[in-house]
C-alpha positions as CSV (number, residue, x, y, z in Angstrom):
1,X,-17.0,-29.8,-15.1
2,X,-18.2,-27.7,-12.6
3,X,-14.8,-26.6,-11.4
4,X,-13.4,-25.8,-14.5
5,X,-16.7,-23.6,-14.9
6,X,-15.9,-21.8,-11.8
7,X,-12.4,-21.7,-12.5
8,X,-13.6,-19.5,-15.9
9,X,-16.0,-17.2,-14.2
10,X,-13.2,-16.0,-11.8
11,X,-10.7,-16.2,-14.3
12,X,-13.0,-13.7,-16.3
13,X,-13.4,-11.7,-13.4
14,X,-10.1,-11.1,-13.2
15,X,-8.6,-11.0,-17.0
16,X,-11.7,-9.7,-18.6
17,X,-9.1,-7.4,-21.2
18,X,-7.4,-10.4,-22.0
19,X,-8.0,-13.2,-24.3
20,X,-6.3,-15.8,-21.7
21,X,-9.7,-16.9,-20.2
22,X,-11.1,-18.0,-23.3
23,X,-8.1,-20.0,-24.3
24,X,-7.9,-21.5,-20.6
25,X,-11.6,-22.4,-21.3
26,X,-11.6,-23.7,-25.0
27,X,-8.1,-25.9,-23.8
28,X,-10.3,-27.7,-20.9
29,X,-13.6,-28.3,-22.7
30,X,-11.0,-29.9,-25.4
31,X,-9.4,-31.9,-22.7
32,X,-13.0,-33.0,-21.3
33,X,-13.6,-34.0,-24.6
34,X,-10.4,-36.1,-25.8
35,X,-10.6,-37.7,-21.8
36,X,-14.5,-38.6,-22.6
37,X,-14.0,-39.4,-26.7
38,X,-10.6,-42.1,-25.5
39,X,-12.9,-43.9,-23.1
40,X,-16.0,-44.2,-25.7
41,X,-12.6,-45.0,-28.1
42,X,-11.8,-47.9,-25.9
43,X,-14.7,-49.0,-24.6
44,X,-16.0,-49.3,-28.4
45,X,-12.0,-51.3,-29.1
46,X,-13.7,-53.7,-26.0
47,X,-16.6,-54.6,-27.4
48,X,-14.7,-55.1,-30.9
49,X,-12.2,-57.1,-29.1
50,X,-15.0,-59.5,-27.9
51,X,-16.4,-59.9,-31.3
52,X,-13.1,-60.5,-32.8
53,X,-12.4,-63.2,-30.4
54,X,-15.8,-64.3,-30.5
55,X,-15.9,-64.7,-34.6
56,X,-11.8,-66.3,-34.9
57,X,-13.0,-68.7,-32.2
58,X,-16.1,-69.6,-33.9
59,X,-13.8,-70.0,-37.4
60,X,-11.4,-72.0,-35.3
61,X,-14.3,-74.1,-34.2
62,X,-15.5,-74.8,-37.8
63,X,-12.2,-75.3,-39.1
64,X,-11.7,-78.4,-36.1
65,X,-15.3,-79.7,-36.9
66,X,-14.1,-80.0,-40.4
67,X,-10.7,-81.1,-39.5
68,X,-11.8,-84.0,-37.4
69,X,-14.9,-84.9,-39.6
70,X,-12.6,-86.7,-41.7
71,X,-11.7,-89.4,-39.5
72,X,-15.3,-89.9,-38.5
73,X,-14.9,-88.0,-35.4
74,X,-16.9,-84.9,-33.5
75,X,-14.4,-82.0,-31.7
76,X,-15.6,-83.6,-28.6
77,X,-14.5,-87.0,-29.3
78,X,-11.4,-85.4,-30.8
79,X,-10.5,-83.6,-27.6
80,X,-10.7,-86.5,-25.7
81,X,-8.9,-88.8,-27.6
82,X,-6.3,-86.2,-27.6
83,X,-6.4,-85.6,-23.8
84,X,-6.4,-89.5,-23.5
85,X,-3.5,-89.3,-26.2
86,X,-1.0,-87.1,-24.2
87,X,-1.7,-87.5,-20.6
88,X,-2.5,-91.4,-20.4
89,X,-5.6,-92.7,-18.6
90,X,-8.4,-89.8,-16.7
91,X,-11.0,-90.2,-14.3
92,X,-14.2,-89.6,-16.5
93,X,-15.6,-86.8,-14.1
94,X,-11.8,-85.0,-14.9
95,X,-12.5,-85.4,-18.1
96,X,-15.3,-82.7,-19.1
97,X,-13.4,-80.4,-17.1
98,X,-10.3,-80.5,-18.8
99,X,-11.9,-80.1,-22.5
100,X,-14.7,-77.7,-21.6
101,X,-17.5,-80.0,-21.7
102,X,-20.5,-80.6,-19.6
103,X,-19.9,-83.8,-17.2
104,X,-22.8,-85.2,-18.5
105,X,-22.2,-84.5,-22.1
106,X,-18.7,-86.8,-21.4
107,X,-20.5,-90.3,-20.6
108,X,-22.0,-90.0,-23.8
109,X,-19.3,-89.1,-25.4
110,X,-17.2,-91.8,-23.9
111,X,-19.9,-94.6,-25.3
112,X,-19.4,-93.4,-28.9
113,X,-15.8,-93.6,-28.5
114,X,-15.8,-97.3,-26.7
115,X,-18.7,-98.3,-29.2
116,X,-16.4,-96.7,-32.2
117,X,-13.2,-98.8,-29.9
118,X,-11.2,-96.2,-29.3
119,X,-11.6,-96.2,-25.7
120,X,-12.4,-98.6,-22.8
121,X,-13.6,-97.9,-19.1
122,X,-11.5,-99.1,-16.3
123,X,-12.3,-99.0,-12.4
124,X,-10.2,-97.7,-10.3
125,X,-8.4,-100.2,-7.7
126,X,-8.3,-98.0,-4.7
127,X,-11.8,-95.8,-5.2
128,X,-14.8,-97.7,-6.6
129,X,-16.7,-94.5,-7.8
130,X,-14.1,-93.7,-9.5
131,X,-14.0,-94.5,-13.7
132,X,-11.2,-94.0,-15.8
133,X,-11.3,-93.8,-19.5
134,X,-8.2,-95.4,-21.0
135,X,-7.3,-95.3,-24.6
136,X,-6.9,-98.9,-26.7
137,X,-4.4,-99.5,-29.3
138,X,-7.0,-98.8,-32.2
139,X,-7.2,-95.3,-30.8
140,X,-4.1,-94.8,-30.0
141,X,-2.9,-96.3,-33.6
142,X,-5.8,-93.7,-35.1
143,X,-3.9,-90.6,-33.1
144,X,-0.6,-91.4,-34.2
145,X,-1.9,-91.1,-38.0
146,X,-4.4,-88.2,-37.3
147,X,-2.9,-86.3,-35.0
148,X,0.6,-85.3,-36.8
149,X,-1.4,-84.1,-40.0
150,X,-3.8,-82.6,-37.7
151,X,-1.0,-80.5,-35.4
152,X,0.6,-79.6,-39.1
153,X,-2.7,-77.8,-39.5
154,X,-2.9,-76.3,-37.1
155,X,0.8,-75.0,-37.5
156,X,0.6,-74.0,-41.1
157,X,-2.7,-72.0,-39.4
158,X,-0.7,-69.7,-37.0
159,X,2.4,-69.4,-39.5
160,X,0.7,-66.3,-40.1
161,X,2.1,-65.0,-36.6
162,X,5.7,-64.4,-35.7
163,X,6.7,-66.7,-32.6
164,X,6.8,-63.7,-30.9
165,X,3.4,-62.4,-32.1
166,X,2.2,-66.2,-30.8
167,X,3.6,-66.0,-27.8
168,X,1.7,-62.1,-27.1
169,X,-1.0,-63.5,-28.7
170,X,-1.6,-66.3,-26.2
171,X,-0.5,-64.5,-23.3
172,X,-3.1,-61.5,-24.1
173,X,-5.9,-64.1,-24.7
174,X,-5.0,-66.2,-20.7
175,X,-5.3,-62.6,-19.1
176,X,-8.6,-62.1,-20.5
177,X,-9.9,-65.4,-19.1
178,X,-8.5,-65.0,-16.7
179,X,-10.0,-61.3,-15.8
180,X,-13.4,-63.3,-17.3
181,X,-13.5,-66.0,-14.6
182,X,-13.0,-63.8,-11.8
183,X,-15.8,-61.9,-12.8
184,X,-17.7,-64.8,-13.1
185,X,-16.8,-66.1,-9.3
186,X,-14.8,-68.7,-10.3
């Protein structure tokens, strides 16, 4: 700001019959102020974007809870089930990680879902600290009924997006984790 301030006064000292200074002056205080008013402008569309993806994830969130209630099922138990579903047999301390849950969140979980006997523990062979949680042929037989209807859902849910929209859509939301876990150390 300074420099454009001195930048006037001399241009004054030299055009002070002519309008030019004025206009030269009026065109960067405008400048200052569209530069300053598009970074409040996107700063503010930051902090929107965080409470848009904040609030759709919540409503997401519900939406599962409310999906998977119907089988008699939490998201948690849901998530692992499906993890156990597509990917075969985990470790139990893999297991949190992959679904976003707290390791010690995951034995519990694991309990209600061997008490409910949809899963069972097995050790591993070569690593005796090692558990894996291996999913029986009652919760197998419940994800193949679940599971379709559920995915359908989910489907019918995103119709709303073009493929291509989906495709920008998912890509926009990794970068941003992405950018989040760096910041974060991780």
């Amino acid at each position: 700001m300074a420099d454009i301030l001195n930048s006037f006064v001399m241009r004054l000292q030299v055009d002070e019959q002519t309008n030019s200074c004025y206009n030269y002056l009026e065109l960067k205080i405008n400048e200052i102020e569209i530069t300053r008013g598009e970074r409040m402008e996107q700063r503010n569309q930051a902090l929107h974007a965080i409470t848009v993806l904040l609030r759709a994830s919540r409503s997401l969130e519900d939406l599962l809870k409310k999906d998977v209630a119907e089988y008699g099922l939490n998201a948690t138990e849901f998530a692992v089930l499906e993890l156990l579903y597509h990917k075969g047999e985990q470790p139990i301390q893999v297991i949190g990680k992959k679904i976003l849950v707290a390791s010690s969140s995951i034995t519990y979980v694991i309990d209600k879902l061997e008490q409910k006997g949809f899963v069972k523990r097995r050790g591993c062979p070569t690593d005796r600290r090692v558990i894996y949680a291996v999913i029986t042929e009652k919760g197998q037989a419940l994800m193949e009924e679940i599971f379709p209807e559920h995915e359908r859902k989910m489907e019918e849910l995103f119709s709303i997006l073009s493929p291509e929209e989906l495709t920008q859509t998912i890509e926009n939301v990794k970068i941003i984790g992405v950018e989040a876990s760096k910041w974060q150390g991780e």
